[in-house]
C-alpha positions as CSV (number, residue, x, y, z in Angstrom):
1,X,-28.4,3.9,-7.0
2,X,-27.8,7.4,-5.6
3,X,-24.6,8.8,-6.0
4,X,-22.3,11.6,-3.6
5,X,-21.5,14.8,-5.3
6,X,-19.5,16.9,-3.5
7,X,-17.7,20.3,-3.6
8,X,-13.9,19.5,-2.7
9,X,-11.8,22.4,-1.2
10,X,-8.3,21.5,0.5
11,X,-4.7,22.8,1.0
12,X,-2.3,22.4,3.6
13,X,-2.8,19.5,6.4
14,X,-4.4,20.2,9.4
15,X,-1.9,18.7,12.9
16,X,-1.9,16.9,15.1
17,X,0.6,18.7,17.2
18,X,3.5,16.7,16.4
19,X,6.1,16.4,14.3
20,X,4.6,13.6,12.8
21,X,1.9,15.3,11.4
22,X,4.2,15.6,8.5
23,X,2.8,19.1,6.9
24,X,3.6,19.7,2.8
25,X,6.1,22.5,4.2
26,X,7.8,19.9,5.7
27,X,11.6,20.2,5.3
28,X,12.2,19.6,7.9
29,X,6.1,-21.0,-0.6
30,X,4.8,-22.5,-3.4
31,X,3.6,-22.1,-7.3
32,X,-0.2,-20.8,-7.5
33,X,-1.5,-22.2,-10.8
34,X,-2.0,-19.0,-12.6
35,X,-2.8,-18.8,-16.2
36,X,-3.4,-15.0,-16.2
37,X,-1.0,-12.6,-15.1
38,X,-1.6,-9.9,-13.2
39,X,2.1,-8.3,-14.3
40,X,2.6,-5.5,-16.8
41,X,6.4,-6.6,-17.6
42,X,8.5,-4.9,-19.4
43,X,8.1,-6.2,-22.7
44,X,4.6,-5.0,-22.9
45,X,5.7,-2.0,-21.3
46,X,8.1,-1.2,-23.9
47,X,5.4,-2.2,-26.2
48,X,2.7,0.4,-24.7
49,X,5.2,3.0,-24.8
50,X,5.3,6.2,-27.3
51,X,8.0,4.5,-28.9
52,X,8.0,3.8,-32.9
53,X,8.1,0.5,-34.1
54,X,12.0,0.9,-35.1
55,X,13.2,1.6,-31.7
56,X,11.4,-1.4,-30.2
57,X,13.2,-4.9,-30.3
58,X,11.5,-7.9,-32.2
59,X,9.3,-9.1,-28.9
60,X,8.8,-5.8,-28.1
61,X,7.1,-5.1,-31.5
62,X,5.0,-8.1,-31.3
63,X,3.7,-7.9,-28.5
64,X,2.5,-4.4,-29.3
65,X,0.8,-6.2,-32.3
66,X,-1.0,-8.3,-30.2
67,X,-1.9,-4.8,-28.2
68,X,-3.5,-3.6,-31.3
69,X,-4.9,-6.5,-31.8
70,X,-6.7,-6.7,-28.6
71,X,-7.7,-3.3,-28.4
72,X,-4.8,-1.5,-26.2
73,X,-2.4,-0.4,-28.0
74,X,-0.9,2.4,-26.0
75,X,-3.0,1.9,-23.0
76,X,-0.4,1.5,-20.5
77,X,0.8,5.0,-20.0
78,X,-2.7,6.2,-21.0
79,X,-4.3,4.0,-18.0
80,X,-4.5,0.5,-19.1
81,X,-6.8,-0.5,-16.0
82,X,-10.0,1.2,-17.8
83,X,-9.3,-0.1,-21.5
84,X,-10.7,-3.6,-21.7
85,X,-12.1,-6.0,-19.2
86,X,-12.5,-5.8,-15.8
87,X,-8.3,-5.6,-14.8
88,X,-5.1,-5.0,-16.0
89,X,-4.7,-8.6,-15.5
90,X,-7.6,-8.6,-18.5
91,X,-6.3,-7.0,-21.0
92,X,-2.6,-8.7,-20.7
93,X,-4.7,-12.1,-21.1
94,X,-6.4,-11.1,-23.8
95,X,-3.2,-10.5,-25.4
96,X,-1.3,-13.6,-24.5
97,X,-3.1,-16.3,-22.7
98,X,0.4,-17.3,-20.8
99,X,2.5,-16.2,-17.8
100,X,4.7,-13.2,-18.6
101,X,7.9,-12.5,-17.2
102,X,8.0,-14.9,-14.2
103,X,5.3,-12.5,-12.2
104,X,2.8,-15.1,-12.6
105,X,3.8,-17.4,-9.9
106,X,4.2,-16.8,-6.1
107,X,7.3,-19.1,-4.8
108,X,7.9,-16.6,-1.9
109,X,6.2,-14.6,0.3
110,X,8.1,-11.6,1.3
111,X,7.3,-9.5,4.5
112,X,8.4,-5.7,4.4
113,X,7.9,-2.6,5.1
114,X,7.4,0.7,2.8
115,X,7.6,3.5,4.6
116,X,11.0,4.1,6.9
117,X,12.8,7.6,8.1
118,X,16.2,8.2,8.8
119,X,18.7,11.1,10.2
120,X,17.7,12.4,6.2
121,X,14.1,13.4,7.4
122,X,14.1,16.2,9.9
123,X,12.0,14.7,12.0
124,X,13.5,11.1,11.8
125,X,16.8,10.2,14.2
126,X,18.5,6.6,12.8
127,X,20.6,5.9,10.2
128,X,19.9,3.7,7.4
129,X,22.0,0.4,8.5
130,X,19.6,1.3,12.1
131,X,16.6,0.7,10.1
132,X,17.6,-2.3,8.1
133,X,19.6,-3.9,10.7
134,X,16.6,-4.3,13.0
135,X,13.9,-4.5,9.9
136,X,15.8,-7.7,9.5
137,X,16.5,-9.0,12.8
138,X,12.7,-8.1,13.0
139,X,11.4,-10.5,9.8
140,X,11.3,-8.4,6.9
141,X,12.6,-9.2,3.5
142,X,12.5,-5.8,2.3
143,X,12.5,-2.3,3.0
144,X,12.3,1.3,1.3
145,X,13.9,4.2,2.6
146,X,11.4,7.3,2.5
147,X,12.8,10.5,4.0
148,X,10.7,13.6,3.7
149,X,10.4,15.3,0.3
150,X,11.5,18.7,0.8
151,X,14.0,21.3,-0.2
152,X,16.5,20.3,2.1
153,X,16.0,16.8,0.9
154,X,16.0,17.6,-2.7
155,X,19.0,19.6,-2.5
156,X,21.3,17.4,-0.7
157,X,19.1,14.5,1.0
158,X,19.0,12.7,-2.4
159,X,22.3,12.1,-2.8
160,X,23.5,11.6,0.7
161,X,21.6,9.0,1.7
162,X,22.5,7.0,-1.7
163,X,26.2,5.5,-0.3
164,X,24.2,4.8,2.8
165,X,21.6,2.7,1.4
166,X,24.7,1.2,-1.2
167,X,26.5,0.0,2.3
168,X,23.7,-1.4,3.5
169,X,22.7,-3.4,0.9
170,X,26.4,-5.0,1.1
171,X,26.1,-5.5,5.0
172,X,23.2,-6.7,4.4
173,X,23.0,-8.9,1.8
174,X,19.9,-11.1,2.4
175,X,17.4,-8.2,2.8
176,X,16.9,-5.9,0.2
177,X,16.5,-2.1,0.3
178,X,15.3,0.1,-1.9
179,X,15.6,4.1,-1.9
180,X,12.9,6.3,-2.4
181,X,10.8,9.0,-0.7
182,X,8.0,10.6,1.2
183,X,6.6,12.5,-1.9
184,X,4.5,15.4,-0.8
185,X,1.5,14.8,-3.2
186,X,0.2,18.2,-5.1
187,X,-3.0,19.2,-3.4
188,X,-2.8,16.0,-1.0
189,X,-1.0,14.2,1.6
190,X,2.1,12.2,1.4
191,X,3.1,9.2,-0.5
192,X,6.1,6.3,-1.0
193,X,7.9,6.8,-4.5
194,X,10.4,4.1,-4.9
195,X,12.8,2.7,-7.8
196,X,14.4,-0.2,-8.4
197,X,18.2,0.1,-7.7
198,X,20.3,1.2,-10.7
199,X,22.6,3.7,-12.3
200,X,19.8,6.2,-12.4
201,X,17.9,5.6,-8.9
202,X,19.3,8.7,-7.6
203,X,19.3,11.2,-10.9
204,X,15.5,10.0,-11.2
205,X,14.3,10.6,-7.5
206,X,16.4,13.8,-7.7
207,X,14.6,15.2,-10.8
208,X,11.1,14.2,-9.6
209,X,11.2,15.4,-6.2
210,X,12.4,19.0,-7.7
211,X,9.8,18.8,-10.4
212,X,6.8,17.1,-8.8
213,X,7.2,17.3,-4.5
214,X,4.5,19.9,-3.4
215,X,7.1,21.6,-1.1
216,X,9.4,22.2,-3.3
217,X,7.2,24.0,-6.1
218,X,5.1,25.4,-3.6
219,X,2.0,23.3,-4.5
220,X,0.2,22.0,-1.4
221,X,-2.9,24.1,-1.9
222,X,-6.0,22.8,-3.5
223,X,-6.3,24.2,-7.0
224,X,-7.0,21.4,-10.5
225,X,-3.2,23.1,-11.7
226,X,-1.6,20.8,-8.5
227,X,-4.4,18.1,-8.3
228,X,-3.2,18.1,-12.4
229,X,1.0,18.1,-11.1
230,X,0.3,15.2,-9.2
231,X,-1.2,13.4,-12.3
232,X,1.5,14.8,-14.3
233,X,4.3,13.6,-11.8
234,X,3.2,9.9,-12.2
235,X,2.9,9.9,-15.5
236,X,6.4,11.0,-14.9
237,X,7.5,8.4,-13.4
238,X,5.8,6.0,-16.3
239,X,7.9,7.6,-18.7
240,X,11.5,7.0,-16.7
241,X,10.2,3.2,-16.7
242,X,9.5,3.3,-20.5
243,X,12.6,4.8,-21.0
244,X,14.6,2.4,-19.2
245,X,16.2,5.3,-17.4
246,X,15.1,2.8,-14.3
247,X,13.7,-0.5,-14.8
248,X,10.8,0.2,-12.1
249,X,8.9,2.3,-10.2
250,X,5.7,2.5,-7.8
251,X,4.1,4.9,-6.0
252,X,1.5,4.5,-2.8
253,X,-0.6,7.0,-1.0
254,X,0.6,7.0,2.9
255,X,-2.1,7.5,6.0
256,X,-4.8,8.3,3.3
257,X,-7.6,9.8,5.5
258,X,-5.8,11.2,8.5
259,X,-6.3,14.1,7.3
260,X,-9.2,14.1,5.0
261,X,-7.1,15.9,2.1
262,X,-7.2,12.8,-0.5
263,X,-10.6,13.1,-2.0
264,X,-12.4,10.3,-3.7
265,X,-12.3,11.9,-7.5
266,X,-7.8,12.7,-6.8
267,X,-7.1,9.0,-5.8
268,X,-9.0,7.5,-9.1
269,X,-6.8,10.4,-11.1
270,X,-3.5,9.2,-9.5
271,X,-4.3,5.6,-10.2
272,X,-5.7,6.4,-13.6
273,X,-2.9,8.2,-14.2
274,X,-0.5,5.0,-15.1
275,X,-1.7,2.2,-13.0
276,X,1.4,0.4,-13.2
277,X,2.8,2.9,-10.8
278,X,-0.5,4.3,-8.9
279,X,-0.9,1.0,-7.2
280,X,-2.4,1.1,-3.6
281,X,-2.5,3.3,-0.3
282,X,-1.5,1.7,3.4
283,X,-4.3,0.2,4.5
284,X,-2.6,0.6,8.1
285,X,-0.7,3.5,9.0
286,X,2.2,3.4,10.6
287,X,3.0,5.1,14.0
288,X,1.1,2.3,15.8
289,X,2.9,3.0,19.4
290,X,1.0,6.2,19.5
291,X,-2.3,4.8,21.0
292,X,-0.3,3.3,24.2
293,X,-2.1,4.6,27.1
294,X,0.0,7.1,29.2
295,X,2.0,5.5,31.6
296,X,3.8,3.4,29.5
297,X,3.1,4.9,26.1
298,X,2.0,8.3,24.6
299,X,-1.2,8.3,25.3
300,X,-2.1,9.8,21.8
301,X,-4.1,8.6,18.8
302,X,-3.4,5.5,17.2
303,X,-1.2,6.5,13.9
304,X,-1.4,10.0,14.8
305,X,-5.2,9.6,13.7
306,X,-6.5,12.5,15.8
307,X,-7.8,14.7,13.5
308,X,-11.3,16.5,12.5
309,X,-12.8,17.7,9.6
310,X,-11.4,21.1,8.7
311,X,-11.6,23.7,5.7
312,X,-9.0,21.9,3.4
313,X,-10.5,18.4,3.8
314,X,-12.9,17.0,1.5
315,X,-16.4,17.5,2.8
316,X,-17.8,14.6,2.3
317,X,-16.0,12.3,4.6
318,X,-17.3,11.8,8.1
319,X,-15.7,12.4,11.2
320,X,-15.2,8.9,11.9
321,X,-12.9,8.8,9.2
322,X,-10.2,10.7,10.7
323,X,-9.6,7.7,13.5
324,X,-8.1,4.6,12.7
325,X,-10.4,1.5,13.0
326,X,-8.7,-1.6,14.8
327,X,-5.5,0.0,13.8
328,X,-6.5,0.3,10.1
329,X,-7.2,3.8,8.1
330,X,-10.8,4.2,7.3
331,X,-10.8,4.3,3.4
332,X,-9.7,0.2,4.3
333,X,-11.6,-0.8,7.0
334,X,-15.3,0.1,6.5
335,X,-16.7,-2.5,4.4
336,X,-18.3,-0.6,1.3
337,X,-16.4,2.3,1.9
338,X,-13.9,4.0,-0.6
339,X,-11.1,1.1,-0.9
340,X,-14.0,-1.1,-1.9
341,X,-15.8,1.6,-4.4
342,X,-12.4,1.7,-6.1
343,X,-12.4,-1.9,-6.6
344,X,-16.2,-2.5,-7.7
345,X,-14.8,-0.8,-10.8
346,X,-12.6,-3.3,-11.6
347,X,-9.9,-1.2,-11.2
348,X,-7.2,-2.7,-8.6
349,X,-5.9,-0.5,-5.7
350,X,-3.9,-2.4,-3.1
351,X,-3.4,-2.4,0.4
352,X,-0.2,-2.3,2.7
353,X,1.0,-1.9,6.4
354,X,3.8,-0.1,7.5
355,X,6.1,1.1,10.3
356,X,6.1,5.0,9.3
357,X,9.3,4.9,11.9
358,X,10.6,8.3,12.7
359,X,11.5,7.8,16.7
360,X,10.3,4.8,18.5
361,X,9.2,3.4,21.3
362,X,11.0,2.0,24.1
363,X,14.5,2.9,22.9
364,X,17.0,4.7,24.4
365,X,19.2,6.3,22.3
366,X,18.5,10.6,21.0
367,X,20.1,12.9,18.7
368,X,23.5,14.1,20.0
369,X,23.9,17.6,21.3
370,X,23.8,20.5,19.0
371,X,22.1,18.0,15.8
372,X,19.4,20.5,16.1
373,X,17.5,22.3,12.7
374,X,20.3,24.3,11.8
375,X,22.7,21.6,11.4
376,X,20.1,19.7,9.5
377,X,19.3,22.5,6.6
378,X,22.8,22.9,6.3
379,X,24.3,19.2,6.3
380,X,21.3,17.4,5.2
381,X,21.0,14.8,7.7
382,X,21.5,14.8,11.6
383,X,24.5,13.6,13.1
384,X,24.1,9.5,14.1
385,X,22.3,9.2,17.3
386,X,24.1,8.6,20.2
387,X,23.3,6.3,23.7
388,X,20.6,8.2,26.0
389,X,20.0,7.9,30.1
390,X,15.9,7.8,29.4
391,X,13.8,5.2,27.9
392,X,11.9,7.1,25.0
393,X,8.0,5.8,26.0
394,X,6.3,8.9,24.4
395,X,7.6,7.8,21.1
396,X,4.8,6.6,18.9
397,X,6.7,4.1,16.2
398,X,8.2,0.9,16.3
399,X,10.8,-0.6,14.4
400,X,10.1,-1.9,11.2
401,X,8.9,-4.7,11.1
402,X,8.3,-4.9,14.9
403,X,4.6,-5.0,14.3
404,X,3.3,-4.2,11.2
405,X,4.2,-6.3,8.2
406,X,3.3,-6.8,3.9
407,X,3.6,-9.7,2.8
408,X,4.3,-9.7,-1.3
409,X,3.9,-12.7,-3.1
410,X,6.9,-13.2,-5.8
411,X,8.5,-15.1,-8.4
412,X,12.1,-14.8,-6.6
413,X,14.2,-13.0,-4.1
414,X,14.4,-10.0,-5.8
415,X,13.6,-5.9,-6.0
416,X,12.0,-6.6,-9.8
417,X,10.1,-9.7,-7.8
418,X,8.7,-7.6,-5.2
419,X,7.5,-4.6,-7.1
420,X,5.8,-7.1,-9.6
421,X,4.4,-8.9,-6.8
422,X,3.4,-5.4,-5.5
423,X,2.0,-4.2,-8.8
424,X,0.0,-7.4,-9.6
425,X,-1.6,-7.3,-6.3
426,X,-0.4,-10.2,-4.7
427,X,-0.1,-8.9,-0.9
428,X,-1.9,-9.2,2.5
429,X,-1.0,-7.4,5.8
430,X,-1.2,-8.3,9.2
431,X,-0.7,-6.7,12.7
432,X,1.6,-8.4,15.5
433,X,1.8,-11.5,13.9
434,X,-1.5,-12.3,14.1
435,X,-0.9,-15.6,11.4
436,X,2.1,-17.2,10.6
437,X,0.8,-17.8,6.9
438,X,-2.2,-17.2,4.2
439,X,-3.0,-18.4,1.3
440,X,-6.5,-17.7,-0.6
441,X,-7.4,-19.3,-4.0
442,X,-10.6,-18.9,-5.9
443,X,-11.3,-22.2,-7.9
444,X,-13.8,-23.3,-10.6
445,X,-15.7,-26.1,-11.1
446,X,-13.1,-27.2,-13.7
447,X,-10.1,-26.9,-11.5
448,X,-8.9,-23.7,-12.5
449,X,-7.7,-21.2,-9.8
450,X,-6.5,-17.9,-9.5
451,X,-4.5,-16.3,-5.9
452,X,-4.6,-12.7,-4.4
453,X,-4.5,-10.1,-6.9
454,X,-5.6,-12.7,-9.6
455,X,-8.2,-12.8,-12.6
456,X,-10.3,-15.7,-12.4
457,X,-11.9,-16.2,-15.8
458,X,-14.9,-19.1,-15.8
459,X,-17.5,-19.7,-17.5
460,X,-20.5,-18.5,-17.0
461,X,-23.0,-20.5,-14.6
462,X,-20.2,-22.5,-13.1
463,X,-19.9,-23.0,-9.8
464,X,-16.7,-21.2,-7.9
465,X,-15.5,-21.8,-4.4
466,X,-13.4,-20.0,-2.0
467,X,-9.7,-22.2,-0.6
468,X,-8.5,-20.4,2.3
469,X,-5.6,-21.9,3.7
470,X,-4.2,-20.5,7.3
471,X,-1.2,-21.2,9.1
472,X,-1.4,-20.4,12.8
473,X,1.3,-18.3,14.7
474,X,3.2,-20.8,16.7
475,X,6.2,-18.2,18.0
476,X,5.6,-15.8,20.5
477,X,5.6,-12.0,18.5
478,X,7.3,-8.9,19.8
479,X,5.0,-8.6,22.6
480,X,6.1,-11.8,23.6
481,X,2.6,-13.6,23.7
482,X,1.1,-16.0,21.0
483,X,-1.4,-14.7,18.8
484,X,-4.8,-16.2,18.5
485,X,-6.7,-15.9,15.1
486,X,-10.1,-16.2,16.4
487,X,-12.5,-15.6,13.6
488,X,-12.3,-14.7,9.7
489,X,-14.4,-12.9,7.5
490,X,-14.8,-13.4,3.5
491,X,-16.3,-9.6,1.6
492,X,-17.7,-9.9,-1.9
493,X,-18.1,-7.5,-3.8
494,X,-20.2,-7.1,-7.1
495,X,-18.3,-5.4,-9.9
496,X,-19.1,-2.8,-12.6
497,X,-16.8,-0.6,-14.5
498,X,-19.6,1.7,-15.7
499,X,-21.1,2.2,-11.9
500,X,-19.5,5.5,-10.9
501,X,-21.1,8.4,-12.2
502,X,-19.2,10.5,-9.6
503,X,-15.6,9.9,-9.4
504,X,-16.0,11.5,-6.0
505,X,-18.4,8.4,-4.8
506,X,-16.8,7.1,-1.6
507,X,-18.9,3.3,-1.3
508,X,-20.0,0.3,-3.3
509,X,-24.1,-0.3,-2.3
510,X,-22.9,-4.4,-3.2
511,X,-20.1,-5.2,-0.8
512,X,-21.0,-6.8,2.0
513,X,-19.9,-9.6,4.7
514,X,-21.0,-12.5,3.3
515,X,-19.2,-15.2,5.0
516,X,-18.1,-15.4,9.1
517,X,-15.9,-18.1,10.6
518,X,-15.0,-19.1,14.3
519,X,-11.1,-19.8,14.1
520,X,-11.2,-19.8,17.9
521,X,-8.5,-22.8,19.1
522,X,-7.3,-23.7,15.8
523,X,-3.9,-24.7,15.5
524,X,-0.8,-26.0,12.9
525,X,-2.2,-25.2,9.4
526,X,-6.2,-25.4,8.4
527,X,-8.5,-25.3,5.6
528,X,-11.9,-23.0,5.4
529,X,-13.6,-23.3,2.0
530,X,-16.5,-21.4,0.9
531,X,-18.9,-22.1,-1.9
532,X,-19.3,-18.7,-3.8
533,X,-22.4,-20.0,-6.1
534,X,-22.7,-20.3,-9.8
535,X,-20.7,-17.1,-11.4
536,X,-22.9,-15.2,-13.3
537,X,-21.7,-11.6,-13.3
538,X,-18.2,-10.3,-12.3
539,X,-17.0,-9.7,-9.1
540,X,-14.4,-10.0,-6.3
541,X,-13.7,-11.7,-2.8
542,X,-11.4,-10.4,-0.1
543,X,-10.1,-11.4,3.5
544,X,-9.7,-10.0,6.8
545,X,-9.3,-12.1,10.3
546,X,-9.2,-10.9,14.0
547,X,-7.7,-11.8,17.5
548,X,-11.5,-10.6,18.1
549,X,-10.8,-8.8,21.1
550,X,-12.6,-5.8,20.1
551,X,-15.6,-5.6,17.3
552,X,-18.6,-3.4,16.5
553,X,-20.9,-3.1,13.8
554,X,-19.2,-1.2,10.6
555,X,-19.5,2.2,9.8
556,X,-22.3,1.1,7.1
557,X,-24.1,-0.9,9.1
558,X,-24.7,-4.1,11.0
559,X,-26.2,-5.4,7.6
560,X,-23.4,-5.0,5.7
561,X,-20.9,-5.7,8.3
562,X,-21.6,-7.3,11.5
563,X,-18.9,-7.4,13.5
564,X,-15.8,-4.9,11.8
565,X,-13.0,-3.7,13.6
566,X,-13.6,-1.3,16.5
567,X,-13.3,2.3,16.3
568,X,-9.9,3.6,18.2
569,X,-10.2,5.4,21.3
570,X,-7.9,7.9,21.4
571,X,-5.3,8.0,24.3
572,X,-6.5,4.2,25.3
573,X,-5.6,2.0,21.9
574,X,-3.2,-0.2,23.0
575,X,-2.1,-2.1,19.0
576,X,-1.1,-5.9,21.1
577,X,-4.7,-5.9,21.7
578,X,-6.2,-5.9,18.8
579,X,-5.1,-7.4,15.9
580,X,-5.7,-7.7,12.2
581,X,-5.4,-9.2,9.1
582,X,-5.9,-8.1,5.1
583,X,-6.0,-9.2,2.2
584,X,-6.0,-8.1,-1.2
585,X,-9.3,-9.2,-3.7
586,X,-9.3,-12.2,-6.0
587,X,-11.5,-11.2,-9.3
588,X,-13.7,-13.5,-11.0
589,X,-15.2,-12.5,-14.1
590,X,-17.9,-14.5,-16.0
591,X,-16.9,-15.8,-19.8
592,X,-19.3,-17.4,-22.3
């Protein structure tokens, strides 16, 4: 098995020539069955904290007996993922062999959207009721406000934007919204930090986004002292959790390869760093409306993907990673690539899609005279927007929720509910509404089954099977066409904790297409089911499905994927025609 080794040198982002190129300097259903969680609740997170036994209540302390007992006492800040078995989801079981926390159990699937600008980014134009208010009349569940980290932001942004989300969430009441932020990662690109609502929300955004944002302490070049303030900034956040200063927090890498700054051995360190909050990367980036052809679009790259290998990106990654595939960011959609060399070590990383809105497509309305820079550094925010003469068809987002959409399996209607849905994996994506619904078990012989972001444990040399249940789109999306899912694709993947000698090794040599499936014509809701053989040694299935308009042999190889998702041209990628869905892995791991 050979292995990359690379040199890795990288600083600022290279541009696209627009705004949204986002630079560091930037100121400007039903129950599932599960008998293993995937959750780290808050019990054991009390219990895996630095806390002595006399500050912890009575379930707090024994569950941290059963920690030591199984091995991982203290593992949770220190990066619980690596510390026994193949997941998190592992070492909870062996711990406690029962649900935890509600987190177990999907009775919802929520769609939303993580990554959403406002009049607080200076390059965004709506306020937050804007975004909401059409998120929701759009479909989504949830949303997370993430204005640009940034001086201006962390001076006054922060706070502003607070009594806007507050009103919002009263207006609103069905669909909830969470604050956050575009952190500007140390020595890397941007990413979503979020909270769940509280009397700290703001004081804990504040603090981290002056002590960790890569603008703000002047730490976008590539040197280990910002690759290490990164680390140190989610291990941060772990510690506010711990503390109960908020009851949750997750972070997610945003547009991952568009610019070729998030090596291979940084994205294991961030998740490593406390995988309860390091949890995933968008597997589709937002700014979708950007690959409309001129004439009735911008006539740009799709998600701003236009980039080339420069002197701050990680050498190692091909040109062909800085264009989206099929609408999708690389690291996701090549098929043995890097999202699939993270999870052949048994370490989850999950997937999302998201609007990235700043200005979008098709509307009408602008900023109002004299909201320029100036009034932005000194007010914070630019004045609401106001009614325009021109329809805006150079903008390259849409509305959240408009297109791209995460789905989040949880317990109940609820911000813990979604970020433990979020954490334990339980998410797919999809493009346009390509599906109305999907639902993926793995099952053993005995009966047992496990959903997306699940552990299955089974004996060894019994047979498992793959359930794959798919509702068709019956409504007419955005676009105002019906869908067609017209084939589906089942990846496996082998799985071995000890396989990456490099941590800058970008593929998995075992993950491959195994399984391909004409959809073509199907309608209402249908069954596919796959036999997966007699489970010997561990490993992990995942999903994707197609409108199969536009296909071509992965970036690995016809061999190990036949038919993947077309790379984008840029200036001619039109997102209606051609559509995608995700999922997240199911693990199964062998047991005597």
């Amino acid at each position: 098995m050979s292995h990359e080794h690379h040199t890795h040198s990288h600083g600022p982002h290279g541009t696209d020539g627009h705004d949204h190129g986002h630079e560091h300097g930037h100121e400007h259903a039903h129950e599932h069955g599960h008998t293993h969680s995937h959750e780290v609740d808050e019990i054991t997170l009390a219990a895996s904290s630095d806390a002595s036994d006399n500050d912890l209540r009575p379930s707090e302390v024994t569950r941290r007996n059963l920690l030591r007992a199984a091995g991982v006492a203290g593992a949770v800040t220190a990066g619980m993922a690596g510390m026994t078995g193949v997941t998190p989801a592992m070492a909870e079981g062996a711990a406690t062999a029962k649900n935890n926390g509600g987190g177990g159990k999907i009775r919802h699937w929520l769609a939303g959207d993580h990554h959403i600008h406002t009049q607080h980014s200076s390059d965004g134009m709506y306020r937050v009721i804007d975004q909401a208010q059409h998120g929701a009349a759009y479909g989504l569940d949830w949303l997370v406000i993430t204005d640009h980290g940034g001086a201006t932001h962390a001076r006054l942004g922060v706070d502003l934007v607070n009594p806007d989300i507050v009103a919002a969430r009263k207006i609103l009441s069905d669909t909830l919204i969470f604050q956050g932020l575009e952190w500007n990662i140390p020595a890397a690109e941007h990413g979503t930090v979020f909270v769940a609502p509280g009397a700290h929300e703001v004081e804990v955004l504040k603090q981290f986004e002056n002590s960790y944002d890569g603008s703000v302490k002047g730490a976008g070049g590539n040197s280990p002292e910002n690759e290490a303030l990164a680390v140190a900034g989610i291990q941060w956040l772990g510690k506010q959790v711990d503390k109960r200063r908020v009851q949750d927090a997750l972070f997610l890498a945003n547009h991952p390869a568009r610019n070729g700054i998030d090596s291979p051995h940084e994205v294991r360190a961030w998740r490593d760093a406390d995988p309860r909050i390091a949890i995933g990367w968008e597997g589709a980036p937002g700014h979708q409306a950007a690959g409309l052809p001129t004439g009735y679009g911008a006539g740009n790259a799709r998600g701003y993907y236009g980039n080339a290998p420069g002197p701050n990106s990680f050498p190692g990654y091909p040109a062909e990673s800085y264009r989206s595939w099929g609408g999708f960011d690389w690291f996701t959609s090549t098929v043995g690539g890097l999202w699939d060399s993270l999870l052949a070590e048994g370490k989850p990383w999950s997937i999302s899609a998201n609007s990235d809105s700043h200005v979008n497509w098709g509307e009408t309305s602008r900023r109002p005279d004299g909201s320029d820079s100036a009034y932005f550094d000194k007010h914070g925010r630019y004045a609401g927007p106001v009614y325009g003469d021109a329809v805006n068809n150079t903008a390259g987002d849409f509305w959240p929720g408009y297109y791209s959409r995460t789905h989040v399996g949880a317990a109940d209607r609820s911000y813990r509910a979604v970020m433990t849905g979020m954490r334990d994996g339980r998410i797919w994506v999809d493009h346009g509404a390509l599906v109305k619904s999907v639902d993926v078990r793995v099952v053993a012989s005995g009966g047992h089954q496990e959903s997306l972001g699940g552990t299955l444990r089974a004996k060894r040399g019994s047979r498992i099977s793959l359930a794959v249940t798919i509702t068709a789109q019956d409504v007419p999306n955005w676009s105002q066409f019906l869908p067609s899912l017209n084939r589906v694709d089942v990846i496996r993947g082998a799985v071995d904790p000890t396989y990456v000698s490099d941590r800058d090794t970008w593929k998995a040599p075992n993950t491959k297409v195994i399984e391909q499936t004409d959809t073509s014509g199907r309608t209402g809701t249908f069954q596919l089911r796959y036999d997966l053989g007699r489970v010997e040694e561990a490993f992990y299935v995942r999903l994707r499905g197609t409108d199969a308009h536009r296909s071509q042999a992965g970036y690995l190889g016809a061999g190990i994927d036949p038919e993947g998702p077309a790379i984008d041209v840029v200036g001619d990628a039109d997102p209606w025609s051609d559509l995608w869905f995700y999922t997240n892995p199911i693990w199964v791991v062998p047991t005597r």
